[in-house]
C-alpha positions as CSV (number, residue, x, y, z in Angstrom):
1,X,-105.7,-31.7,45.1
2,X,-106.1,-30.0,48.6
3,X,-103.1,-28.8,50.7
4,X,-102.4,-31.8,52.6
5,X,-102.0,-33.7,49.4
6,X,-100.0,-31.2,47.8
7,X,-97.6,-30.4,51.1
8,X,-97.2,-34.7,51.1
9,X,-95.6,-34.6,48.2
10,X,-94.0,-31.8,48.1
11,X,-92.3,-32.4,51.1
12,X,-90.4,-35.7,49.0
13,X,-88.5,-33.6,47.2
14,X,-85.0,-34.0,49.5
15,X,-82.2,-35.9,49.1
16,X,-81.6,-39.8,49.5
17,X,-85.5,-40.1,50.0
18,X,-86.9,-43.6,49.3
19,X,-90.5,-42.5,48.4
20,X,-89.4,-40.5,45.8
21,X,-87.5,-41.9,42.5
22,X,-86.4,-39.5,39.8
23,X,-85.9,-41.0,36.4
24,X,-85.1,-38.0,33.7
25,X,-84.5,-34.6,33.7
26,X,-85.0,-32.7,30.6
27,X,-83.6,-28.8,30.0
28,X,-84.8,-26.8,26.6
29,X,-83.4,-23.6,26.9
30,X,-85.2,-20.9,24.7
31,X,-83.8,-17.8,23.3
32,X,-86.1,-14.7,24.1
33,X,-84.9,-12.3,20.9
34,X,-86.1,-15.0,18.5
35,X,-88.7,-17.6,20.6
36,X,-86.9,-20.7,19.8
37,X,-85.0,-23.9,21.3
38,X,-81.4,-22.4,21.6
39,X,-80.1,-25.7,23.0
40,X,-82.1,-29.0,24.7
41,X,-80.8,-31.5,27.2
42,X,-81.9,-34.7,29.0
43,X,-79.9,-37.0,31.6
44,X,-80.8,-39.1,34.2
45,X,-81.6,-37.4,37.1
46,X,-79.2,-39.8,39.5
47,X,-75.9,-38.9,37.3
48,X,-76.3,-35.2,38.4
49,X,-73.4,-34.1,40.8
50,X,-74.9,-34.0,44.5
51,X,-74.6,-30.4,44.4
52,X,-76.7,-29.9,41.4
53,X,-79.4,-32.5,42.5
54,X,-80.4,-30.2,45.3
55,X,-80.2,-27.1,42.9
56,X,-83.5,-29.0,41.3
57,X,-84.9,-30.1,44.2
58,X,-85.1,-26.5,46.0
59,X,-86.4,-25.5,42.6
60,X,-89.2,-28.3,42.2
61,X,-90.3,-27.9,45.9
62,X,-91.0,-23.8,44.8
63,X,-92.8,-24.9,42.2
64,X,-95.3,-26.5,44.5
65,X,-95.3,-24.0,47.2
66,X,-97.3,-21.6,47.9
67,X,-101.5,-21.4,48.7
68,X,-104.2,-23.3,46.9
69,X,-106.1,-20.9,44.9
70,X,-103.6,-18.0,45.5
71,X,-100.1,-19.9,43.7
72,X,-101.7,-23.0,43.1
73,X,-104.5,-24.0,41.4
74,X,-106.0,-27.1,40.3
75,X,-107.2,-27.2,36.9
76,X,-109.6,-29.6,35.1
77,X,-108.8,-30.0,31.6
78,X,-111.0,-28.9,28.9
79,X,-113.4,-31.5,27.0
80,X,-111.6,-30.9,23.4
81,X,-108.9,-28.9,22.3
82,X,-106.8,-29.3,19.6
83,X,-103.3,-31.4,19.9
84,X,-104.7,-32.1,24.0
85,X,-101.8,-31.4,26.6
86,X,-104.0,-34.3,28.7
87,X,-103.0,-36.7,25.4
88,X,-99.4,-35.1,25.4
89,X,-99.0,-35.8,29.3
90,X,-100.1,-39.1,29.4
91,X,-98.5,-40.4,26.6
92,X,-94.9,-38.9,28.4
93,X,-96.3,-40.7,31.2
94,X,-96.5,-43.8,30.5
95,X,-93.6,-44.7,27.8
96,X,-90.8,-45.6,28.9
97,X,-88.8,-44.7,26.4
98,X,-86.9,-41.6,27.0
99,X,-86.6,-40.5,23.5
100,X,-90.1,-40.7,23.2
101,X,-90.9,-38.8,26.1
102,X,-88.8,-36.4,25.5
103,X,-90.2,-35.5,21.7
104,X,-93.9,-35.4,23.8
105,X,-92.1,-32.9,26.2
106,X,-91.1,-31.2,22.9
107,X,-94.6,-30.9,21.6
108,X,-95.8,-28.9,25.2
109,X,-92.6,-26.5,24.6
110,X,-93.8,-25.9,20.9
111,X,-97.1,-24.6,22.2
112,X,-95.8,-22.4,25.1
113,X,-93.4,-21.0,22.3
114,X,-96.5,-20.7,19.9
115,X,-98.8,-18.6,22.6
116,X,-96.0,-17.6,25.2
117,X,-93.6,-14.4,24.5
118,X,-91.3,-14.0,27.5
119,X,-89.1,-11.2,28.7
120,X,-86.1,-12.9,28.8
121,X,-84.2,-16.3,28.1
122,X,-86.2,-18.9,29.8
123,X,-85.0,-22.7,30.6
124,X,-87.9,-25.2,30.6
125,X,-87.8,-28.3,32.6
126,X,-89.4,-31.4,33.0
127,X,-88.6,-34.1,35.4
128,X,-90.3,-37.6,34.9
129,X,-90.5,-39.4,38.5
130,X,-92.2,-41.8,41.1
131,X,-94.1,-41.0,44.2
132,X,-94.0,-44.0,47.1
133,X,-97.3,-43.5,49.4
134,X,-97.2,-45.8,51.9
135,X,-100.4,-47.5,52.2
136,X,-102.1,-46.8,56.3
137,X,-104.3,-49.3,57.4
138,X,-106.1,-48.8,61.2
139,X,-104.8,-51.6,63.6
140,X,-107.2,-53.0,66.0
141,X,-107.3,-50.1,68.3
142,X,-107.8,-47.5,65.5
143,X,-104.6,-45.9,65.2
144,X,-103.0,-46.4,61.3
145,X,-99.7,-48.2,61.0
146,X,-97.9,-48.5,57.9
147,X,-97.4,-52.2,56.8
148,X,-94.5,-51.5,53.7
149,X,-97.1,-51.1,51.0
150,X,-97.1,-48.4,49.1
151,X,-99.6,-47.1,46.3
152,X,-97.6,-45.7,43.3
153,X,-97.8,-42.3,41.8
154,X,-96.0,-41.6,38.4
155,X,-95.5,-38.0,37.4
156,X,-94.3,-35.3,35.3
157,X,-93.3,-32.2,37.2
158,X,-92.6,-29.0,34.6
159,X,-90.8,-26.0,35.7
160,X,-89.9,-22.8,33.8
161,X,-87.1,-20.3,35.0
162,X,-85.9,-16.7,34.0
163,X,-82.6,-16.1,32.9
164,X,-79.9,-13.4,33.6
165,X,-76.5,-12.3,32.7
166,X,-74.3,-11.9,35.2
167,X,-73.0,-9.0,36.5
168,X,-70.2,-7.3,35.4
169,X,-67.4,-7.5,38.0
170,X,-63.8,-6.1,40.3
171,X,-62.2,-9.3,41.0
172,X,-58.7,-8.8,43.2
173,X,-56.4,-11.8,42.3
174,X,-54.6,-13.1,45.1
175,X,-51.6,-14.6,43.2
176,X,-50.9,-12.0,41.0
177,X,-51.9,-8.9,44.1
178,X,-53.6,-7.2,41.3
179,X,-57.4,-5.6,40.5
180,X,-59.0,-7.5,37.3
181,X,-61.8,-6.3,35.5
182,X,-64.1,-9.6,35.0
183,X,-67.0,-10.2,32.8
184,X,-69.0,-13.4,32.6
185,X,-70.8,-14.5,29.4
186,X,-73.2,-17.2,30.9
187,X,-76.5,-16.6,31.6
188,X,-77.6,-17.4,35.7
189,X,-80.3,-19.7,35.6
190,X,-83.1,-18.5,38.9
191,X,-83.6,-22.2,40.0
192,X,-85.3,-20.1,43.2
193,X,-87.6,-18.8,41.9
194,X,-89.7,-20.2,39.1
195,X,-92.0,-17.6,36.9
196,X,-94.6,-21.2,36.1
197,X,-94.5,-24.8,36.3
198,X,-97.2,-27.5,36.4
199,X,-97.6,-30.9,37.9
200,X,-99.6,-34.2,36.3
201,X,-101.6,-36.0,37.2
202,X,-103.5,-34.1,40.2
203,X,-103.3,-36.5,43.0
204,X,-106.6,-37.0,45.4
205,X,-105.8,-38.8,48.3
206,X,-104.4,-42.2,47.4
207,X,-105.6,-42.0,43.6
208,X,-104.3,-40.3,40.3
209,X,-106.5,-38.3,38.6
210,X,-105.4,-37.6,35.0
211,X,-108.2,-34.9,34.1
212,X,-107.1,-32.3,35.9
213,X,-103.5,-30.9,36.4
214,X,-101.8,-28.7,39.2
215,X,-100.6,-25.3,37.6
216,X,-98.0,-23.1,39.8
217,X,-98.1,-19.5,39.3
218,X,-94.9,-17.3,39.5
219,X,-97.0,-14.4,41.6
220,X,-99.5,-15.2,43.4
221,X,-103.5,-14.2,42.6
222,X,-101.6,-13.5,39.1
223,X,-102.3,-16.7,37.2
224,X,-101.3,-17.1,33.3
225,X,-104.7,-17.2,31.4
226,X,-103.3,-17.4,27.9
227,X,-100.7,-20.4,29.7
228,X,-103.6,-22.3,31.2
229,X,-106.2,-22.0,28.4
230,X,-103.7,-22.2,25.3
231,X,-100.9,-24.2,26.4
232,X,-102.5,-26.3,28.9
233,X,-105.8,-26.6,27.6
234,X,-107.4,-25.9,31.2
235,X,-110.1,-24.6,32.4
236,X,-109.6,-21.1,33.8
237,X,-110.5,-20.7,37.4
238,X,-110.8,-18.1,39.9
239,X,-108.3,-17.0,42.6
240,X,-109.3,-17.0,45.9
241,X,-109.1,-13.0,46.0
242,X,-111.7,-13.2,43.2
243,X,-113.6,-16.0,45.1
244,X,-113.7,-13.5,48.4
245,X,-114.7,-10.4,46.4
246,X,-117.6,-12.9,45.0
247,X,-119.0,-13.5,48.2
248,X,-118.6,-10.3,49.7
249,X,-121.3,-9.4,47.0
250,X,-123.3,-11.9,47.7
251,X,-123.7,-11.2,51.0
252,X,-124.1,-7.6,50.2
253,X,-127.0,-8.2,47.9
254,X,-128.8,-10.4,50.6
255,X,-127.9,-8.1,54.0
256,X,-127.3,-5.0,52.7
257,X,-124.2,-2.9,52.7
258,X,-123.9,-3.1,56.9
259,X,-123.4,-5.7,59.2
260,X,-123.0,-5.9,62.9
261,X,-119.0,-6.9,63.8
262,X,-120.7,-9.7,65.9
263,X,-123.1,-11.3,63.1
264,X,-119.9,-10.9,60.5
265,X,-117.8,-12.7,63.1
266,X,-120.7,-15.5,63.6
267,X,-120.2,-15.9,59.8
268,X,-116.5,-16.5,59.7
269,X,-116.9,-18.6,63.0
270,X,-119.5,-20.7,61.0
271,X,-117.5,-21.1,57.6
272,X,-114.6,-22.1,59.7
273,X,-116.8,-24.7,61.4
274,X,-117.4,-26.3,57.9
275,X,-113.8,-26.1,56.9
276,X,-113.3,-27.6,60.1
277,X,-115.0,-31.0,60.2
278,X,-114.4,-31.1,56.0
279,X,-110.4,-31.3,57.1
280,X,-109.9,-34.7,56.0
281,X,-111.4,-34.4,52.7
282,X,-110.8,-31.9,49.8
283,X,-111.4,-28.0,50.9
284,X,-115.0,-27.5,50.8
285,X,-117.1,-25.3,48.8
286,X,-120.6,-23.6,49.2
287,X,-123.5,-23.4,46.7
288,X,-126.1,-21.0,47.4
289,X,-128.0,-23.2,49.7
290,X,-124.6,-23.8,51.8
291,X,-124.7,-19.8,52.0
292,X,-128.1,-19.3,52.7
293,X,-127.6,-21.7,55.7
294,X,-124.4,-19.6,56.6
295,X,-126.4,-16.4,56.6
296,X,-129.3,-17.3,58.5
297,X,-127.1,-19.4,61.5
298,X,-125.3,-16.4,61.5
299,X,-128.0,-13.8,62.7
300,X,-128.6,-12.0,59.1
301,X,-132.7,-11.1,59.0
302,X,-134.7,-11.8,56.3
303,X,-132.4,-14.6,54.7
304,X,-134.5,-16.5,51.8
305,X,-133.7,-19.0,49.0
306,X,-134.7,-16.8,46.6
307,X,-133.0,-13.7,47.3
308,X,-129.3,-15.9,47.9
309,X,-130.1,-17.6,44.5
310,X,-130.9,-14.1,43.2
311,X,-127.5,-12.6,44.5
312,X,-125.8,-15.7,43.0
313,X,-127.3,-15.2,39.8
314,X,-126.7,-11.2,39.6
315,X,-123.1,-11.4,40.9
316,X,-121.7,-15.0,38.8
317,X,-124.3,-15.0,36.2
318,X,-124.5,-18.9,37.3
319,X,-126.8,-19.9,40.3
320,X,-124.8,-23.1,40.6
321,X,-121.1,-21.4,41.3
322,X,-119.5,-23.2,44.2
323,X,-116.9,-20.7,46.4
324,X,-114.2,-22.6,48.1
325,X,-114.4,-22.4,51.6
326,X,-111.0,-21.8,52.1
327,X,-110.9,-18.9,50.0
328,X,-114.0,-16.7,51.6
329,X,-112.7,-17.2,55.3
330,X,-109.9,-14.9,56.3
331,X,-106.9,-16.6,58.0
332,X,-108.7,-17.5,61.4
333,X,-105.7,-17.9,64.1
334,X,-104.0,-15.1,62.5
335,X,-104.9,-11.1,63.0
336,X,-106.1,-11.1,59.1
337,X,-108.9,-9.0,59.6
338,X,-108.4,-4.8,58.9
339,X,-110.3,-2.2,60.3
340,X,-109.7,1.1,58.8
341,X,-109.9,4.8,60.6
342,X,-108.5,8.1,59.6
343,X,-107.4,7.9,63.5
344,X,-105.8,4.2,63.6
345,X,-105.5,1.1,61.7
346,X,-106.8,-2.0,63.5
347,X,-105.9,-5.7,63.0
348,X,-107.9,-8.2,64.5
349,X,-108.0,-11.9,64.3
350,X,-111.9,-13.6,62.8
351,X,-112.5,-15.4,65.9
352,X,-111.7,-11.9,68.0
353,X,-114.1,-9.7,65.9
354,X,-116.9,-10.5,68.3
355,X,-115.5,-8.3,70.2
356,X,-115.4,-5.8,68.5
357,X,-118.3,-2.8,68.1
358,X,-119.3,1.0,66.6
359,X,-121.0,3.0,69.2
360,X,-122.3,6.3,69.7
361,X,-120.7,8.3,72.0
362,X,-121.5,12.2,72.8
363,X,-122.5,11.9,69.2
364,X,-119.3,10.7,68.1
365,X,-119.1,7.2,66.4
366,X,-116.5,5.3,68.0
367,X,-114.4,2.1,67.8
368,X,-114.9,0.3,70.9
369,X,-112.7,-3.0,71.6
370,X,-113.8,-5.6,74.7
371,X,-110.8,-6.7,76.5
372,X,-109.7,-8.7,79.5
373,X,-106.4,-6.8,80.3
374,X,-105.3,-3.7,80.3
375,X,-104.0,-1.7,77.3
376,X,-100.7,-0.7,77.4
377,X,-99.2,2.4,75.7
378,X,-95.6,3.0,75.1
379,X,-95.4,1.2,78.5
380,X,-97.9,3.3,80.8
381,X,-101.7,1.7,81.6
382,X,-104.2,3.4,80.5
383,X,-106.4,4.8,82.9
384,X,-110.1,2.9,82.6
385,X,-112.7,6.0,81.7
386,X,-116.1,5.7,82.4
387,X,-118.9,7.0,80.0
């Protein structure tokens, strides 16, 4: 899944909305001191009070917020594991049954409980749905109408939320014009803030694809590895920090430790180029070729196949890793980029660092900015020097 995919659906989760039916919601609620089901609970989703029904939906559009490869990853499932959570998943799928689904629901709790020992009282929650896609066809004159069709995308969406007791209290009764110590024994379930959750199947454009599986992250660049390997029997992958810090490397290997401001800003401008006319399909990614291409558009010298392959070798111990594009390229309209001094901090957008250089002056090195107006400090112009 890409962004667009997962903001399109994400976006569905809202009140009265025709494109998405919710059939069954299902609540275990485990016990922390002794990792077991305290208490399980399953209704259909449509008999909630109003009130409650946007409770969940706030909570289920958390679980898919946040940025591919930071929050959100994408996971393809491992080739064989024992007691598959693909096999689990898609049996829930597809049964109507609700008893039946919710024993299959059962058997992915029993694992997090096997491999999983959280901090506090957690409540686990599936929610078995529809997603309506309506189906875009271009009209005569190229522009995509909708015609009523739909393509149909059953789900299971997971969530898992910390619990806490609440908070000892001074109520002041009105009736009785008196102070009353108050102490509540029910836990407070965080419905707004979820510490995991998952989605199945990934969605790809118009199609269902049932071997791989969205996993949400409580903290983002933090993901579960003992959730995704054991429990969901993914395929670990890397964040997009890690990705960064990969080709960072990479690049360090093949240039050297120092660039120019300008040929690092040609390589941003050239990633975001590829990111660019990629926009309508899933986020790109770049083998060693792809970066070798990068370097040498870019203005890096003495750029070879070998030495990139070399670098991808050394640093992933695999010379066919793919980096997402999306992951390398800081954010592009936003001041993302930090330049660091003992004498100032600088912020600076990728498509600005062009104009940015080091220079020598009377043997000093110096940070020196082009700009088009004039710099303003604590409201007074600076007085143009010239050297």
């Amino acid at each position: 899944m890409n962004k667009k995919d997962v903001a399109n659906i994400r976006k569905q989760f809202k009140l009265n909305n025709d494109r998405l039916k919710l059939k069954d919601i299902f609540h275990v609620y485990v016990m922390k001191e002794r990792n077991e089901i305290y208490h399980q609970e399953s209704r259909p989703f449509q008999m909630l009070a109003q009130e409650e029904q946007e409770l969940f939906l706030t909570n289920f559009k958390k679980v898919l917020t946040g940025q591919m490869g930071a929050k959100l990853f994408e996971l393809k499932f491992q080739e064989e594991a024992e007691d598959h959570t693909r096999h689990i998943l898609y049996e829930g799928l597809k049964t109507d049954d609700v008893e039946y689904w919710k024993e299959e629901m059962l058997l992915i709790v029993e694992k997090m409980l096997n491999e999983i020992q959280y901090e506090t009282d957690v409540v686990i929650t599936f929610i078995k749905g529809e997603y309506f896609k309506p189906v875009k066809r271009k009209n005569a004159g190229q522009e995509e109408e909708d015609n009523g069709e739909s393509y149909v995308h059953p789900f299971i969406l997971c969530s898992i939320n910390k619990t806490k007791q609440a908070e000892k209290a001074l109520l002041f009764d009105y009736v009785e014009r008196a102070f009353k110590y108050h102490v509540t024994v029910d836990s407070v379930i965080h419905l707004t803030s979820p510490i995991g959750g998952f989605l199945f199947p990934a969605f790809t454009e118009n199609g269902q694809d049932v071997n791989h599986i969205l996993y949400s992250a409580g903290k983002a660049y933090e993901p579960d590895e003992r959730f995704i390997e054991a429990v969901l029997n993914g395929e670990m992958v890397m964040t997009a920090q890690e990705d960064k810090a990969v080709f960072e490397e990479i690049v360090k290997e093949v240039a050297g430790e120092e660039l120019e401001a300008s040929t690092l800003a040609n390589v941003y401008e050239e990633i975001h180029r590829v990111i660019t006319e990629n926009e309508e399909e899933d986020s790109p990614s770049l083998d060693y070729k792809d970066v070798e291409r990068v370097l040498k558009v870019s203005g890096v010298e003495d750029v070879s196949t070998e030495k990139v392959e070399f670098a991808f070798q050394k640093i992933t111990d695999d010379k066919q890793y793919e980096l997402k594009a999306e992951h390398i390229l800081p954010n592009f309209n936003r001041k993302s980029i930090k330049i660091e001094t003992k004498v100032a901090n600088i912020s600076i957008s990728p498509q600005d660092l062009k104009y940015v250089k080091q220079v020598n002056y009377n043997g000093k090195r110096c940070i020196l900015i082009e700009v088009d107006e004039d710099a303003v400090i604590e409201g007074f112009k600076m007085i143009p020097e010239t050297f």
